[in-house]
KOLGU-4560 file (N, C-alpha, C; in nm, 3 decimals, padded with zeros to 5 digits):
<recs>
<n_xx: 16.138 n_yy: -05.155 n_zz: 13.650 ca_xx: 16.046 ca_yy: -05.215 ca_zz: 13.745 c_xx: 15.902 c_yy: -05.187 c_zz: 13.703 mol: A seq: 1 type: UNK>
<n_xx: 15.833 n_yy: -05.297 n_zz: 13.703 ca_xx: 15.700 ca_yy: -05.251 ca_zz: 13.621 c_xx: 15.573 c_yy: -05.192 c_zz: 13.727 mol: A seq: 2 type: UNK>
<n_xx: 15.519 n_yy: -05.133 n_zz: 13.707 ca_xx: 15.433 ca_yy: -05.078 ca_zz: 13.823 c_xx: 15.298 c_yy: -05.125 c_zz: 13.860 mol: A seq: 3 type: UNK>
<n_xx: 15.250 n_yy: -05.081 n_zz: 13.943 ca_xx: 15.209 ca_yy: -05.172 ca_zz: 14.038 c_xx: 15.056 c_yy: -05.200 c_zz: 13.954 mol: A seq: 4 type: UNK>
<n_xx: 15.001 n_yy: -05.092 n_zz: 13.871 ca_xx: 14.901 ca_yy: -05.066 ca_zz: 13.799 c_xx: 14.899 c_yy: -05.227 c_zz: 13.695 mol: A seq: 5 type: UNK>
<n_xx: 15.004 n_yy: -05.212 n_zz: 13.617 ca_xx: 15.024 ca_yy: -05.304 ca_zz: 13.575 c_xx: 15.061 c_yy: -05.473 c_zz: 13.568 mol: A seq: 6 type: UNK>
<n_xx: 15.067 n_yy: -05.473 n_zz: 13.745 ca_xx: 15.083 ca_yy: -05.596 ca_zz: 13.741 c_xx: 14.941 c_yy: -05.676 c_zz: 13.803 mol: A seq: 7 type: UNK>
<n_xx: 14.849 n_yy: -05.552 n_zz: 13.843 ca_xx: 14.674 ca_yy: -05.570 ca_zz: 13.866 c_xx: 14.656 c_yy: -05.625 c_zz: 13.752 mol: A seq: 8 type: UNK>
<n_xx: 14.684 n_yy: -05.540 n_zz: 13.626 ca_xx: 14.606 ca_yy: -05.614 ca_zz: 13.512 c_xx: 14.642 c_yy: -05.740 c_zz: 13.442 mol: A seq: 9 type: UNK>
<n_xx: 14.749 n_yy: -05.773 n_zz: 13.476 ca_xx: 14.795 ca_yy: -05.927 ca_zz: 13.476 c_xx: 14.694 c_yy: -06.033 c_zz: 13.552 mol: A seq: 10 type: UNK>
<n_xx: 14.687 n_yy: -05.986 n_zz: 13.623 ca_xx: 14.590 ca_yy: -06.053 ca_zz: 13.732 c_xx: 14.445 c_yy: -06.057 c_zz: 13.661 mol: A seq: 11 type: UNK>
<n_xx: 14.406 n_yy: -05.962 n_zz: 13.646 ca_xx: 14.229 ca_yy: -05.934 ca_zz: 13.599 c_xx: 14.238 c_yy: -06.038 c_zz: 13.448 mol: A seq: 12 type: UNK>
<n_xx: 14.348 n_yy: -06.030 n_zz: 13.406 ca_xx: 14.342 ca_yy: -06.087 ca_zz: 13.256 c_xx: 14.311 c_yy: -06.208 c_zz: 13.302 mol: A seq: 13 type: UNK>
<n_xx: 14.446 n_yy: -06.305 n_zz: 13.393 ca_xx: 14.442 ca_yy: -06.479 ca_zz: 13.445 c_xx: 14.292 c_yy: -06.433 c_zz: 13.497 mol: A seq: 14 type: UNK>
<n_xx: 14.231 n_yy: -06.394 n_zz: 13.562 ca_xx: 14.098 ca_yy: -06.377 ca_zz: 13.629 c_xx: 13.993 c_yy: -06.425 c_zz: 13.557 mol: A seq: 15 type: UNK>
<n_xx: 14.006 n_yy: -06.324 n_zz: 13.416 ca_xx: 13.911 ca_yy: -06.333 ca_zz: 13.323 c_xx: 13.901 c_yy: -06.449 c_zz: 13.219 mol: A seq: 16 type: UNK>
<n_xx: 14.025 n_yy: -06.516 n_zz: 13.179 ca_xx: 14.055 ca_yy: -06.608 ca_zz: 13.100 c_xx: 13.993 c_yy: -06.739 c_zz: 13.168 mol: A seq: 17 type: UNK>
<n_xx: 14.044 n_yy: -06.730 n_zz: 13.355 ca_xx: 13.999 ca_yy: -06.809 ca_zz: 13.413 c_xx: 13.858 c_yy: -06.850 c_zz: 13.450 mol: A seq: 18 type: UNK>
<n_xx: 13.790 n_yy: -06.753 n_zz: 13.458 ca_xx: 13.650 ca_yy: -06.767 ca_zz: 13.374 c_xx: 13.567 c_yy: -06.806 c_zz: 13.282 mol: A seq: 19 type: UNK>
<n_xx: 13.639 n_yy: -06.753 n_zz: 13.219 ca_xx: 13.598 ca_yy: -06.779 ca_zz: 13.063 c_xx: 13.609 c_yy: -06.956 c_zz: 13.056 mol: A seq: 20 type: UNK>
<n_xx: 13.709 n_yy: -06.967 n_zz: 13.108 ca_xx: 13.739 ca_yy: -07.125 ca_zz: 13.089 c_xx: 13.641 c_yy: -07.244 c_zz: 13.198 mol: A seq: 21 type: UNK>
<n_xx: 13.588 n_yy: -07.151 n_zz: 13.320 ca_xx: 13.524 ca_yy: -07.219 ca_zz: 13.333 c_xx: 13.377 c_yy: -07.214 c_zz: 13.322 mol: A seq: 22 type: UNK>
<n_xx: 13.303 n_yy: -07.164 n_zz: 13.244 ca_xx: 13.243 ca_yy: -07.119 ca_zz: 13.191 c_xx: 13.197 c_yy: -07.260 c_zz: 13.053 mol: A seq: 23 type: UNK>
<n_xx: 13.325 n_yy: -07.220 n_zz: 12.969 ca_xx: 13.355 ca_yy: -07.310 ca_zz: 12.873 c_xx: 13.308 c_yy: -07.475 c_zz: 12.930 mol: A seq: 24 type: UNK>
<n_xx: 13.364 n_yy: -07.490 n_zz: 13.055 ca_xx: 13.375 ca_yy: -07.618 ca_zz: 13.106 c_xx: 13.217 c_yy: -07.670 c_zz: 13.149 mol: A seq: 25 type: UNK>
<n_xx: 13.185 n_yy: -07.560 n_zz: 13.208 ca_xx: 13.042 ca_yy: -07.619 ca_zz: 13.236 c_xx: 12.954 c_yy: -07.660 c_zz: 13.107 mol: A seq: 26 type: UNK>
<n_xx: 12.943 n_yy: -07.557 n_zz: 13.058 ca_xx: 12.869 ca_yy: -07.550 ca_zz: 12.930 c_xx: 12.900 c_yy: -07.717 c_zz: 12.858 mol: A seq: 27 type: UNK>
<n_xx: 13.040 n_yy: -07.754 n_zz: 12.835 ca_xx: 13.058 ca_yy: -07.894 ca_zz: 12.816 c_xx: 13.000 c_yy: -07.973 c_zz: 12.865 mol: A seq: 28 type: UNK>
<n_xx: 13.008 n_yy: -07.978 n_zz: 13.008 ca_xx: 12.976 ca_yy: -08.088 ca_zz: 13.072 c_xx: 12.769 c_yy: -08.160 c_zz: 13.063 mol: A seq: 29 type: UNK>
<n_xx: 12.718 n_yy: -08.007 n_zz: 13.002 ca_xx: 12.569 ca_yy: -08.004 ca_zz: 13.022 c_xx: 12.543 c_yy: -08.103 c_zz: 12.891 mol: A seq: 30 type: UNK>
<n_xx: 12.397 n_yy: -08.161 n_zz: 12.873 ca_xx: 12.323 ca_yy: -08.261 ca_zz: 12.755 c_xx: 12.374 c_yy: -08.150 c_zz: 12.666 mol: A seq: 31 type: UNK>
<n_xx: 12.410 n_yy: -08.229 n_zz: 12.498 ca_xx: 12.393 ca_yy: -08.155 ca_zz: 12.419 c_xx: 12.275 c_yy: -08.082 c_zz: 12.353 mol: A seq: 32 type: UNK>
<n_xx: 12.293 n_yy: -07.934 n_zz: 12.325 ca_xx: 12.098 ca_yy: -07.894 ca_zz: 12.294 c_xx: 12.123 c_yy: -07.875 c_zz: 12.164 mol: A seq: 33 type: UNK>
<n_xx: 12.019 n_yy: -07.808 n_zz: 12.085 ca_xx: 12.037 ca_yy: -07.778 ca_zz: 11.961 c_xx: 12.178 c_yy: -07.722 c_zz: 11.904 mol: A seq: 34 type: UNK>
<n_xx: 12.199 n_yy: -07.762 n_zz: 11.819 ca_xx: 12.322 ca_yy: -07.679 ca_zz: 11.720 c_xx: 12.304 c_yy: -07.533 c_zz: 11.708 mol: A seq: 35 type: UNK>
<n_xx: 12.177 n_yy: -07.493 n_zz: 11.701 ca_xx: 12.161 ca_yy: -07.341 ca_zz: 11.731 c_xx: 12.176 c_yy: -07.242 c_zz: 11.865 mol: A seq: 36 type: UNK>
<n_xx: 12.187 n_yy: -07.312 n_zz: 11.969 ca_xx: 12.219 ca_yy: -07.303 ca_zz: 12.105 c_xx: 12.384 c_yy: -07.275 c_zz: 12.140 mol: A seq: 37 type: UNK>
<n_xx: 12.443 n_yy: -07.323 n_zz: 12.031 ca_xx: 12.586 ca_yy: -07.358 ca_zz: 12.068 c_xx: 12.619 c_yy: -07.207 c_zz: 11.984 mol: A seq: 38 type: UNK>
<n_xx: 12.581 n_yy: -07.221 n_zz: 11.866 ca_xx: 12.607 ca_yy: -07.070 ca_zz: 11.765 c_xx: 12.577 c_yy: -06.977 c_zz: 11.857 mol: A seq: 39 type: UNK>
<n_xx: 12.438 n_yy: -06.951 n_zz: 11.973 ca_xx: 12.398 ca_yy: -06.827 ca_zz: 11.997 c_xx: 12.502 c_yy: -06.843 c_zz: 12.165 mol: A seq: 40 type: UNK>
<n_xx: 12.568 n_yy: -06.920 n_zz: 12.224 ca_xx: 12.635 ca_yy: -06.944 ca_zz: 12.324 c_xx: 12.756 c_yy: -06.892 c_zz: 12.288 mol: A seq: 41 type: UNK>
<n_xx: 12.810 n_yy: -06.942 n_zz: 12.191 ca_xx: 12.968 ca_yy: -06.894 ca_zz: 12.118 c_xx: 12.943 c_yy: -06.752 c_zz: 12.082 mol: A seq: 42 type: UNK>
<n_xx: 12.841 n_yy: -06.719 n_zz: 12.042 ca_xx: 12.850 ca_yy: -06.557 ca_zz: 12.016 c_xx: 12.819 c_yy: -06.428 c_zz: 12.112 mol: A seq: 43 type: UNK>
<n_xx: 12.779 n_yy: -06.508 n_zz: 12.242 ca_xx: 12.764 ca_yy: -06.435 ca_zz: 12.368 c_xx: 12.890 c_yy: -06.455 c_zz: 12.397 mol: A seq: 44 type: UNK>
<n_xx: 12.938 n_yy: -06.546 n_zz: 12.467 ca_xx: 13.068 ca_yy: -06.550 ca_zz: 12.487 c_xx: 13.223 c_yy: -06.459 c_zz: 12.442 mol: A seq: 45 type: UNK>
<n_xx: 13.158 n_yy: -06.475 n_zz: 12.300 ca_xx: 13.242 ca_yy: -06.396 ca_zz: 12.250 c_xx: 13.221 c_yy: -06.266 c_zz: 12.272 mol: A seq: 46 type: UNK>
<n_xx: 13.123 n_yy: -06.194 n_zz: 12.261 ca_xx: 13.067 ca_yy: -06.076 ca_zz: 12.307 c_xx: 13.132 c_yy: -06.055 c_zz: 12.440 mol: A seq: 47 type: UNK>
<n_xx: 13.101 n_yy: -06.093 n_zz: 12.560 ca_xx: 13.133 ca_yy: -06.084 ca_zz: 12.669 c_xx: 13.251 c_yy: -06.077 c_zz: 12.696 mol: A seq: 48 type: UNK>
<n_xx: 13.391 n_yy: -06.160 n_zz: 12.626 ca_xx: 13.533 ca_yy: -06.138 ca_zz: 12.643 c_xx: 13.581 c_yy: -06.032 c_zz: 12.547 mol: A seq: 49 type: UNK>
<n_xx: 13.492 n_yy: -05.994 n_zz: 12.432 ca_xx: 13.527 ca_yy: -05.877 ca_zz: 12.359 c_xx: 13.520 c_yy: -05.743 c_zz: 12.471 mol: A seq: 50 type: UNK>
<n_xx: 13.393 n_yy: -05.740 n_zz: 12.536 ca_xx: 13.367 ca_yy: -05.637 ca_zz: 12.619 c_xx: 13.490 c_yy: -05.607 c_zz: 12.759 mol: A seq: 51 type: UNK>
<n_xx: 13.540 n_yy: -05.736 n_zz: 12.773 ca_xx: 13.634 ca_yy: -05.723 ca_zz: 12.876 c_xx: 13.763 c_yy: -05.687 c_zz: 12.855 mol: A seq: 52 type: UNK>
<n_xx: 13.804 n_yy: -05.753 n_zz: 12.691 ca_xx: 13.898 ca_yy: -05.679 ca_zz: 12.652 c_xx: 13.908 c_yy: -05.570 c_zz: 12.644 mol: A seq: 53 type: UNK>
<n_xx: 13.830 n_yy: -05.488 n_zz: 12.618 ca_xx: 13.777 ca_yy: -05.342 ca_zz: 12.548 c_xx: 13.780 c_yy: -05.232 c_zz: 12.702 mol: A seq: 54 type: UNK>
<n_xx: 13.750 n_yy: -05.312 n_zz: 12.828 ca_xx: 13.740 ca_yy: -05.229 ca_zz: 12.953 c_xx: 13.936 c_yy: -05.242 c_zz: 12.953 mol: A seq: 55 type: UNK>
<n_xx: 14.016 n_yy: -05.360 n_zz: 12.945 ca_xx: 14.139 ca_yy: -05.363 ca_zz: 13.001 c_xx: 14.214 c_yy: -05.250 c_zz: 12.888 mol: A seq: 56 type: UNK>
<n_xx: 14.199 n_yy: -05.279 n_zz: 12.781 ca_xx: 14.228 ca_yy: -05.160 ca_zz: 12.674 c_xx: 14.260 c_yy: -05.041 c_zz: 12.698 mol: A seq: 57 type: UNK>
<n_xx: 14.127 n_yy: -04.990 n_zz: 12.780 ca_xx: 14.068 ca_yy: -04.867 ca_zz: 12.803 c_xx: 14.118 c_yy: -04.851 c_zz: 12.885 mol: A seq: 58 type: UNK>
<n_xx: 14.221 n_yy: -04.905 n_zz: 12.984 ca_xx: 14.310 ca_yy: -04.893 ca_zz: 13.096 c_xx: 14.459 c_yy: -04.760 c_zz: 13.054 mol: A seq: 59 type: UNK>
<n_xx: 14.496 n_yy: -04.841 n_zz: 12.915 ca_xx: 14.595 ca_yy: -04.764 ca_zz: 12.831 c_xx: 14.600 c_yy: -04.681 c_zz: 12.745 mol: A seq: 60 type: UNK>
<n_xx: 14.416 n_yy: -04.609 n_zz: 12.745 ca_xx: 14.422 ca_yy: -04.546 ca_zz: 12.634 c_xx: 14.500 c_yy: -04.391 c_zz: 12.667 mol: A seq: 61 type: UNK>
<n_xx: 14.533 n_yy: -04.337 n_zz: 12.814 ca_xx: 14.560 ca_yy: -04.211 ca_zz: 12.854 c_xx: 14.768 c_yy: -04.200 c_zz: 12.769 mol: A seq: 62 type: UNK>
<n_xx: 14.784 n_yy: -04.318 n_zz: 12.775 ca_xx: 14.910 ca_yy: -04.356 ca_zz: 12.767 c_xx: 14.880 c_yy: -04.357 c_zz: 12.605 mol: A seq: 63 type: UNK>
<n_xx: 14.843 n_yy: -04.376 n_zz: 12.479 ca_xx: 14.825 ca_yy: -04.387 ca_zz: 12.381 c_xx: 14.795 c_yy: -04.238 c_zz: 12.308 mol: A seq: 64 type: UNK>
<n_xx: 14.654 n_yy: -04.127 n_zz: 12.362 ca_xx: 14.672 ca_yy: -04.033 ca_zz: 12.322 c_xx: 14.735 c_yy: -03.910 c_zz: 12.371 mol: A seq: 65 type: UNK>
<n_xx: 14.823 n_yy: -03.922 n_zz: 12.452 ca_xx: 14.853 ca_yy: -03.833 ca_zz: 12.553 c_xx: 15.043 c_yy: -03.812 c_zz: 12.412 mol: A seq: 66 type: UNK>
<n_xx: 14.981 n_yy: -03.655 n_zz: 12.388 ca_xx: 15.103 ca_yy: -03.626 ca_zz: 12.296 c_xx: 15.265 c_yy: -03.544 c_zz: 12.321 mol: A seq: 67 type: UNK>
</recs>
């Protein structure tokens, strides 16, 4: 039975993805701007779901060094 900890972070993940996506969506829908706008947008972005990965990570690290 998986615990209860773990089925929060199922949730925060659809949460975050779900974000991310709409996020993605707006950004589409706006005039296109420079080609350099889109490089420095994609690399925030990316930044920002790196950082979120890195907090859910950090959820399991007690479970990883714990000997």
């Amino acid at each position: 039975m998986p615990s209860r900890r773990a089925q929060n972070t199922h949730y925060l993940v659809l949460a975050g993805f779900s974000l991310l996506a709409l996020v993605i969506v707006i950004l589409i829908t706006q005039p296109p701007p420079m080609p350099i706008y889109w490089l420095i947008r994609g690399a925030a972005l990316l930044g920002y779901l790196t950082i979120f990965m890195a907090i859910l990570s950090s959820a399991y690290m007690p479970q990883l060094v714990r000997f």
